[in-house]
N, C-alpha and C positions, 0 to 999 in steps of 0.2 A: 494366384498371388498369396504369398504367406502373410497374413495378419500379425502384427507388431504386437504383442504384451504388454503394457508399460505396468509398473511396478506398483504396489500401491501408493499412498502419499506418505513422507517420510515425516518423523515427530516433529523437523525443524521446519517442515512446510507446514502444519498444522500451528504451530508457533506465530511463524511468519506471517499466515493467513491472518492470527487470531491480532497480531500488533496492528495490519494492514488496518484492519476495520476500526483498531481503536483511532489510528490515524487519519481515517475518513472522521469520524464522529468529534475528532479535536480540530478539521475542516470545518464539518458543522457549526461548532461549538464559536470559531474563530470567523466564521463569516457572522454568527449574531451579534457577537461582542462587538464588530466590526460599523455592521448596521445604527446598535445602540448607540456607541460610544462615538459618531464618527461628527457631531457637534461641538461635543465640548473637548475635544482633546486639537492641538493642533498638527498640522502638518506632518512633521517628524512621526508623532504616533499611531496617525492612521498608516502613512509609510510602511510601518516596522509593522506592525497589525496584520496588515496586507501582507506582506513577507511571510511572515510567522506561518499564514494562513496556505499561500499557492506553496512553501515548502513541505507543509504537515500534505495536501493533496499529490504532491505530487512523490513522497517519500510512500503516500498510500498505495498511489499506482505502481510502482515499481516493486513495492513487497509484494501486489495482490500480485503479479504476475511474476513474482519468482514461486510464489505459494501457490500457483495453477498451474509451471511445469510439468509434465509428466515426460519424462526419459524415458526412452526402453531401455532394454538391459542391451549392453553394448559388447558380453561373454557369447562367443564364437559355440553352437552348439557342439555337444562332445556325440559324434555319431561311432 
């Protein structure tokens, strides 16, 4: 069986990767606030907090795996 090459990673996957993680760490960042703050704020703002929080997570996941693609090359060899 011929083994598939896949290309290296491209600048905008390196990019993406590097947003991904900042978007995990504003997860982070947003489940503490969430923690602290979820006494004194009422209802509506834990709400939106929450939000704020599974969309920063889950905007994470979806960059990290477009940023862990690897394609092969899909050009037909020239024999």
């Amino acid at each position: 069986m011929i083994e598939v090459q896949h290309p290296p990673k491209r600048l905008w996957q390196k990019i993406t990767a590097i947003i991904a993680k900042l978007s995990f760490l504003t997860t982070a960042v947003g489940i503490v606030l969430t923690l602290i703050y979820a006494g004194d704020v009422n209802e509506a703002n834990k709400a939106s907090m929450g939000a704020i929080t599974f969309i920063s997570f889950a905007i994470g996941v979806v960059l990290q795996v477009m940023a862990s693609t690897s394609i092969p090359s899909l050009k037909p060899d020239q024999d």
